[in-house]
C-alpha positions in Angstrom: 39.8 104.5 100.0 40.7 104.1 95.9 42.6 107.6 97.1 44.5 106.4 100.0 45.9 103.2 97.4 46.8 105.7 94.5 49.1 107.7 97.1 50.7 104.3 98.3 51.1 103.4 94.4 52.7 106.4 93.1 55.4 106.3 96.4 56.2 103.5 95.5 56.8 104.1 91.2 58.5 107.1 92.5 60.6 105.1 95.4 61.3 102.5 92.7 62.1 104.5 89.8 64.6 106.7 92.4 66.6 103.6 93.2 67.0 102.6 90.0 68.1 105.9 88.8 70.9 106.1 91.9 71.8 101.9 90.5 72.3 103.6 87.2 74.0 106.5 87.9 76.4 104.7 90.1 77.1 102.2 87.7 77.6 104.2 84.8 80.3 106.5 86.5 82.1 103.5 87.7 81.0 103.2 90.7 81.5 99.5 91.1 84.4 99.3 88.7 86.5 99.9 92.2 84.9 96.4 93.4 87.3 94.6 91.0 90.7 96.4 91.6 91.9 94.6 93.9 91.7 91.4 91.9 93.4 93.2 88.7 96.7 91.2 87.6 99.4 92.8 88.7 102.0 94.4 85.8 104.4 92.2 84.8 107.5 93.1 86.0 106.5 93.9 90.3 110.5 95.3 91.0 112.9 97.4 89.3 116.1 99.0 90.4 117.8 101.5 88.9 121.0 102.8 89.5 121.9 106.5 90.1 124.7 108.9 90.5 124.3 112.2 91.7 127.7 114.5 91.3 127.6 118.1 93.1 129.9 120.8 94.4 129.7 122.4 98.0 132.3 125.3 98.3 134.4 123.9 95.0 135.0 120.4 96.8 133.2 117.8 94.6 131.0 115.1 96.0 129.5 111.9 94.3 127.0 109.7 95.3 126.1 106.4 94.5 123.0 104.4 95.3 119.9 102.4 94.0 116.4 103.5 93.9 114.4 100.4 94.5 110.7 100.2 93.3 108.5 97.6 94.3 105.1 97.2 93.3 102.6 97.8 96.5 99.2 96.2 94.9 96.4 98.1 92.9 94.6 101.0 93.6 91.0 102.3 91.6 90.0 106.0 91.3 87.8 107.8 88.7 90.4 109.2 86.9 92.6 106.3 85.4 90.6 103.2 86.8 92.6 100.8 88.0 96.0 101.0 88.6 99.2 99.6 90.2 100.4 101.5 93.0 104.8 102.0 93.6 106.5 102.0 96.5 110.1 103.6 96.7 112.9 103.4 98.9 116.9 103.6 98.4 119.1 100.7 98.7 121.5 101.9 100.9 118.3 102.6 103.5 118.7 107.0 103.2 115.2 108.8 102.8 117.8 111.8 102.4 120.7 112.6 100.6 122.3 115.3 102.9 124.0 117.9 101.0 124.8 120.2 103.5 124.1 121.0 107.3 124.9 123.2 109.9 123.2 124.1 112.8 120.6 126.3 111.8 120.2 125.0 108.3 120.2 121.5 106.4 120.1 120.9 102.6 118.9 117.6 101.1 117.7 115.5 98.7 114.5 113.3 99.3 115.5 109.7 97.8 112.2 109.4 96.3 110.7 112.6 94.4 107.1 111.2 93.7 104.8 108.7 93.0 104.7 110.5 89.4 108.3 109.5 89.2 108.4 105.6 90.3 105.3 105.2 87.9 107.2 106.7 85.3 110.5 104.3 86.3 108.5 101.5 86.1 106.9 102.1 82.8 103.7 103.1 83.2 101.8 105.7 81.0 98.7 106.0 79.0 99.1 104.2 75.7 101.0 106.5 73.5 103.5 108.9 75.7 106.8 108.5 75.9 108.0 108.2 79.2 111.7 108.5 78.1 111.0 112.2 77.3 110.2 112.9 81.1 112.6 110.7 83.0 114.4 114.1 84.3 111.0 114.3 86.4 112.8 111.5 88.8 115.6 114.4 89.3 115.2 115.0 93.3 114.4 117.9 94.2 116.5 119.9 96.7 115.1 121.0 100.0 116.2 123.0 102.7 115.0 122.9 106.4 115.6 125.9 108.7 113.7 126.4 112.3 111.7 123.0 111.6 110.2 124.1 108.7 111.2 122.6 104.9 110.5 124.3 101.4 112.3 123.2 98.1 115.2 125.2 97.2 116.1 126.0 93.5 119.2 125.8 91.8 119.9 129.5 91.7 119.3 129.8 95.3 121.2 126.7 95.9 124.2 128.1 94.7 124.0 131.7 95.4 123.1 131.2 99.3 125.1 128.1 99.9 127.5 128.0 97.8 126.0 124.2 96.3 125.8 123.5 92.6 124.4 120.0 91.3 127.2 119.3 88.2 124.8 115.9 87.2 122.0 113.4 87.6 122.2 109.9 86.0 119.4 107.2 86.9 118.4 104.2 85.2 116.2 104.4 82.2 112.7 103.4 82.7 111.3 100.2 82.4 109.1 98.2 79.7 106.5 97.0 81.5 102.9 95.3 81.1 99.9 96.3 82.7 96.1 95.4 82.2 94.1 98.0 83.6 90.3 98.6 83.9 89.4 101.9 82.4 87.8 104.9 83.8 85.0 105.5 83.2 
């Protein structure tokens, strides 16, 4: 019988010692750093606007336009990588998810309002302790796309212009914010 209870004594040391290895695993890699993210204060400044101007040439006739990219923060978000961290939401003032640049009927070429999240993170001052984020504010430039038999693919400059005859002459947004934020760190 003293057998039978040694069995039953080292499953359970090696059931026990198991959990508490997965507890300290889990822990230690953050596991349950994501618990508080959604209670994280939010950054101090929630909405920013900035204003931009976009100038560009289709077949020599100049275009401008005018318009505000609106960025409102959308509550915070945890991942292994930064921790927690506000999350952006974009949109234009004017209501445009595109800036049509040119369109025909077998080809339209526009520019998405909002490039990436990348960007409205950037616009709204976030960044690891350190960087300058003024340095990479051409990031926010949109990018140029081009949609032909239902399918889109970004369209560079050069091709831009040689195929279509369409040349951006300047991009001018807002400067980023200064902003606070108290984050949780990776682990």
């Amino acid at each position: 019988m003293d057998w039978k209870k040694s069995i039953v004594t080292s499953l359970t040391v090696f059931v026990s010692i198991t959990v508490i290895y997965i507890l300290v695993i889990f822990v230690a890699f953050g596991g349950l750093s994501c618990v508080g993210s959604s209670i994280a204060p939010p950054p101090e400044i929630q909405l920013g606007e900035f204003p931009f101007r976009l100038e560009y040439e289709v077949d020599e006739e100049i275009f401008v336009v005018e318009d505000v990219l609106v960025v409102e923060f959308d509550g915070n978000d945890w991942d292994a990588g930064r921790g927690t961290h506000p999350t952006w939401r974009g949109f234009v003032a004017s209501g445009r998810e595109r800036i049509i640049l040119f369109a025909d009927d077998e080809v339209e070429i526009f520019i998405r309002a909002v490039r990436s999240d990348w960007a409205l993170r950037q616009l709204m001052g976030e960044g690891a302790p350190g960087w300058n984020i003024n340095l990479d504010v051409n990031t926010t430039f949109p990018a140029t796309w081009r949609t032909t038999d239902g399918e889109t693919r970004e369209i560079f400059s050069n091709d831009l212009y040689n195929t279509y005859n369409i040349r951006i002459i300047s991009w001018e947004i807002a400067p980023p914010i200064e902003n606070t934020f108290r984050y949780s760190p990776a682990p």
